[in-house]
C-alpha atoms as one frame of an Amber mdcrd trajectory, in Angstrom:
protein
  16.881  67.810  27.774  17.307  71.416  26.953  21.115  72.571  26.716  21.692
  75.053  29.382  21.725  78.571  27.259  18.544  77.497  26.582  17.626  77.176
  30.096  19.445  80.283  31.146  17.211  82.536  28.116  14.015  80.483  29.490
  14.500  81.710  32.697  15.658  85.692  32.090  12.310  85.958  29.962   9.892
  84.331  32.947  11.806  87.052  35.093  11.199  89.418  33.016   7.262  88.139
  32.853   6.887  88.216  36.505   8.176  91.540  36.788   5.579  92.977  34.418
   3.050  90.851  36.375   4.284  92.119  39.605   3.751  95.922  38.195   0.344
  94.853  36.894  -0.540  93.433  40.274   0.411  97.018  42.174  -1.123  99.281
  39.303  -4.658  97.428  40.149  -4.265  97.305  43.558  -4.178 101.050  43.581
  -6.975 101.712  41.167  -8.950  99.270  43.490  -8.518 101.594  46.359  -9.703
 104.562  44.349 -12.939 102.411  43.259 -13.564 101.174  46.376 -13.418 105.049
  47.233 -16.192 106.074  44.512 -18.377 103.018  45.367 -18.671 104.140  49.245
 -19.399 107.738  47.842 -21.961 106.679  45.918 -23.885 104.750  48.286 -25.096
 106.963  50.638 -26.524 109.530  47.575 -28.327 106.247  45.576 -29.783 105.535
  49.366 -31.207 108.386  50.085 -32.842 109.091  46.908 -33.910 105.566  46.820
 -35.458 106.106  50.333 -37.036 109.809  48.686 -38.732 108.144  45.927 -40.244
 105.618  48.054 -41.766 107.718  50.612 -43.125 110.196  47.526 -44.721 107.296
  45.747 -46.266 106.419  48.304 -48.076 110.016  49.104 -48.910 109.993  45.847
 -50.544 106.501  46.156 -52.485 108.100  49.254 -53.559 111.379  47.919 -55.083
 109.710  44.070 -56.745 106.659  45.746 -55.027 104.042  44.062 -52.066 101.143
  45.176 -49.509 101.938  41.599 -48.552 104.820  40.129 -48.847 105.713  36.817
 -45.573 106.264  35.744 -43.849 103.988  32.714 -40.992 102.949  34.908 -43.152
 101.564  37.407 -45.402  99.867  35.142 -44.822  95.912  34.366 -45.102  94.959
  30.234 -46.113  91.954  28.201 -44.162  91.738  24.854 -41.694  89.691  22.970
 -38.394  91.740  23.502 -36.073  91.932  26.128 -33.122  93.999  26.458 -29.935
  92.810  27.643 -27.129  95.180  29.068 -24.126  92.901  29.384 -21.337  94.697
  30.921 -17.660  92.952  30.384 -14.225  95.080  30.854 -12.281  96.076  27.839
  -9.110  94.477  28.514  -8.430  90.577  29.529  -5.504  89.031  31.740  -8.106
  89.467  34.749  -8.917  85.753  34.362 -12.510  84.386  34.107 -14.100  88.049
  34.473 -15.130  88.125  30.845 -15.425  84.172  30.001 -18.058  84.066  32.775
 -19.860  87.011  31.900 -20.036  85.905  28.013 -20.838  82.030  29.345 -23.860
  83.766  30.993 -24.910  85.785  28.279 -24.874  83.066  26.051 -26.960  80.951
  28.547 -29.359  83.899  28.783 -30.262  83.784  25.250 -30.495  79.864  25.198
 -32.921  80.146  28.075 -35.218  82.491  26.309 -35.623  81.107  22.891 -39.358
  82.709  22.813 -38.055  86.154  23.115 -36.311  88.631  21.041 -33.105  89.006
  22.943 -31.442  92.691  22.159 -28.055  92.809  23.284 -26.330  96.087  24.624
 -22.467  95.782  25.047 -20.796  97.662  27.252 -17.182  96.940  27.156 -14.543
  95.443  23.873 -14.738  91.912  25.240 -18.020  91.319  25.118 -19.000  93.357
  22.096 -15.888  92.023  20.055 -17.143  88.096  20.975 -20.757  88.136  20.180
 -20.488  90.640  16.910 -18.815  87.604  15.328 -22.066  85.335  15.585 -25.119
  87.122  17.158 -27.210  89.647  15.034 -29.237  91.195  17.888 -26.872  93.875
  18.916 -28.813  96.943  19.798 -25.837  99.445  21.078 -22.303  99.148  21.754
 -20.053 101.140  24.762 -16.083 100.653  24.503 -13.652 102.517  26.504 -16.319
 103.476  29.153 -13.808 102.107  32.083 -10.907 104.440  30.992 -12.167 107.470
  32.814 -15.266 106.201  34.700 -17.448 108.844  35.037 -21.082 109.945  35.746
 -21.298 111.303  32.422 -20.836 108.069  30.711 -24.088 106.427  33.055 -25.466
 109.169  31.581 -25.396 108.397  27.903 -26.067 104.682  28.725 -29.163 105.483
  30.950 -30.687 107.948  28.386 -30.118 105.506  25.062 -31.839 102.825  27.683
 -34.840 104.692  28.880 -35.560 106.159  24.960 -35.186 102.705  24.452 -37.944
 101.642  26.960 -40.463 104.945  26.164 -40.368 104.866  22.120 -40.058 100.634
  22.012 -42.530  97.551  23.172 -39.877  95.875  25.098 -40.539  93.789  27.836
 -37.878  94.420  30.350 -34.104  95.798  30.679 -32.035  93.405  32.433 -28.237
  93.875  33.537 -25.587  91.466  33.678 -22.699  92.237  35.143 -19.697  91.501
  37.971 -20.611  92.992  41.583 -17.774  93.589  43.972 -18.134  91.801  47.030
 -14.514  92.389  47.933 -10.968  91.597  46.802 -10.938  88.120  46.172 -14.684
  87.370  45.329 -16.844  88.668  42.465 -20.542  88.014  42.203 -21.896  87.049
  38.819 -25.450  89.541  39.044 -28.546  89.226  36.606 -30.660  92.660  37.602
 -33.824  94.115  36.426 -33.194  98.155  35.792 -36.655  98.688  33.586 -39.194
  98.246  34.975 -38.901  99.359  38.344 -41.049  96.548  39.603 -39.664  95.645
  43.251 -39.843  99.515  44.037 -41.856  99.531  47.248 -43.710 102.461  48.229
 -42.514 103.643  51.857 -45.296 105.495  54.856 -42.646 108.310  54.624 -41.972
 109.666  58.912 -42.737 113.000  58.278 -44.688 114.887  55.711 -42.970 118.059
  54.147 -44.340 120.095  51.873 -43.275 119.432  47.946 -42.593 122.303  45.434
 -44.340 121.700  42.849 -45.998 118.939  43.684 -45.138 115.083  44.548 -45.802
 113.858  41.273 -43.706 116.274  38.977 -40.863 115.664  41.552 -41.544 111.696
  41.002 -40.954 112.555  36.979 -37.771 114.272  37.428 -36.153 112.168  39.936
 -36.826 108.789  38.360 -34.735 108.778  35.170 -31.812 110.451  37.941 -32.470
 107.421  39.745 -32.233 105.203  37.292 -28.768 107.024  35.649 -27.633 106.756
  39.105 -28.468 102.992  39.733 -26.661 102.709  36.057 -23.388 104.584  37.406
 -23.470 101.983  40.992 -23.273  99.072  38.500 -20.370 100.426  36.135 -18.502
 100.909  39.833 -19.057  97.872  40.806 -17.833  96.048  37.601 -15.067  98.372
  37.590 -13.869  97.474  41.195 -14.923  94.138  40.317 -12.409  93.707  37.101
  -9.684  95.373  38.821  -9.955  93.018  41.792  -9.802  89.689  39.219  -6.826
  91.664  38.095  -5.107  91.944  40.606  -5.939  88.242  41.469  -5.216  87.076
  38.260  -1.532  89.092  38.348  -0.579  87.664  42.147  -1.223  84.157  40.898
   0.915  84.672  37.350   3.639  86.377  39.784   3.442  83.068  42.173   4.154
  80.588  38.730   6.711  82.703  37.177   8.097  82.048  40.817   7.767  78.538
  40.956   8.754  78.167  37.151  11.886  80.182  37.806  12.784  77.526  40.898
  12.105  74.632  39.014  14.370  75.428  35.716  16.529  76.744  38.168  17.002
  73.087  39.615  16.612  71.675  36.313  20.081  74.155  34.973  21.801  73.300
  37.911  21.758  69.414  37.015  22.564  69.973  33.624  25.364  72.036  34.636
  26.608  69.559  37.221  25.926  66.804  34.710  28.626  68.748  32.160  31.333
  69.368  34.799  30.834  65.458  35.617  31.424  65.307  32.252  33.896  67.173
  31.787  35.738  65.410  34.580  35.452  61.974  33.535  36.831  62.850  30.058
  39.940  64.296  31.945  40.563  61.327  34.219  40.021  59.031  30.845  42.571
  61.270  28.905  44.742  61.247  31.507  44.538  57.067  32.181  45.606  56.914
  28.299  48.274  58.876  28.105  49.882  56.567  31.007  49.556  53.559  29.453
């Protein structure tokens, strides 16, 4: 059995543990609140243009005679490659929100032995784990969740639809953590290019487009896209900082229950002395008698 300094330094550094585990918890519980913020923002701006595009394609659909328009993004591909966006945060201690994103990955590429898997990381956990074994690493993203911002969607959705134009690949997949709310996380595989589930919409009314439909289509599909790009960093954002913030309650809850238990376990060792103790008083004292 440990001798009771040891116990006693055991049980100052678990309080000192928790109380960096209790900050932790706090510190993502109020960058949560600000996510949650941005993802509500967002929603009613990706809706709306979502809802735009829809009703356009489909007066465009009308007006040339034909069911699909022409545009690359809407277009479906045959062809070896496939590109993988796999989206992991850039710190850990937010338990299994990278292991299960990297288990995925991994299970991704075992599942399509046929193809030629490119994988994009975005984020230092996932980038730093495959780079040691896996070849096929297109582009790399680290410190993107630092300061979150539209800009960085941005970069990512103009490398990705380059990508797409210049390249023969087959699809552009992301995997990543959605935020379904504080204590549950959704692992999501999602199709970005090509837009193939994009239904066209009988739009209510018909207003008048300047230019015309179909140059308004061009522009406002790679905005669309960046903007779909942006709702999925969000989401893994809130989504990390909610497995954080799990993750830190449940470390704070063991240093607890650690710090009761040696606290039980000093407290016998320290009764077990003074019994000690006492019995080697009473013996001293029954020899010096007789």
């Amino acid at each position: 059995m440990a001798s009771l300094r040891e116990l006693r330094t055991k049980v100052k550094s678990i309080k000192s543990t928790q109380q960096i585990t209790k900050a932790m918890k706090l510190v993502a519980a109020a960058r949560l609140n600000r996510a949650q913020e941005r993802i509500f923002s967002a929603r009613p701006f990706a809706d709306k243009m979502e809802l735009l595009l829809q009703e356009l394609a489909y007066l465009v659909s009308a007006k040339n005679g034909n069911a699909d328009y022409s545009h690359p993004f809407l277009q479906a591909r045959e062809g070896s490659r496939v590109d993988l966006v796999l989206v992991t945060a850039d710190r850990g201690l937010c338990g299994g929100f990278n292991a299960n994103l990297i288990r995925r990955g991994m299970q991704f590429i075992r599942e399509h032995p046929d193809s030629d898997v490119r994988l994009w990381c975005v984020g230092k956990k996932g980038r730093d784990f495959f780079r040691r074994f896996y070849k096929k690493i297109e582009n790399e993203y680290v410190g993107v969740f630092q300061k979150l911002s539209f800009a960085q969607a941005d970069i990512i959705g103009r490398d990705l639809m380059d990508t797409f134009l210049k390249t023969d690949t087959r699809a552009i997949i992301f995997l990543y953590n959605e935020f379904k709310s504080r204590l549950q996380q959704k692992l999501t595989l999602r199709p970005l290019l090509p837009i193939s589930e994009f239904p066209a919409a009988k739009p209510r009314w018909d207003f008048i487009y300047e230019p015309n439909r179909a140059e308004i289509i061009e522009e406002l599909l790679p905005r669309y896209v960046k903007g779909q790009i942006f709702r999925i960093l969000l989401e893994s954002q809130s989504a990390e900082l909610a497995a954080r913030m799990a993750a830190m309650d449940s470390a704070t809850k063991n240093a607890k229950e650690l710090i009761a238990s040696l606290t039980l376990t000093m407290n016998k060792v320290r009764q077990g002395n003074i019994t000690k103790e006492l019995a080697e008083i009473v013996g001293g004292a029954e020899a010096l008698q007789n």
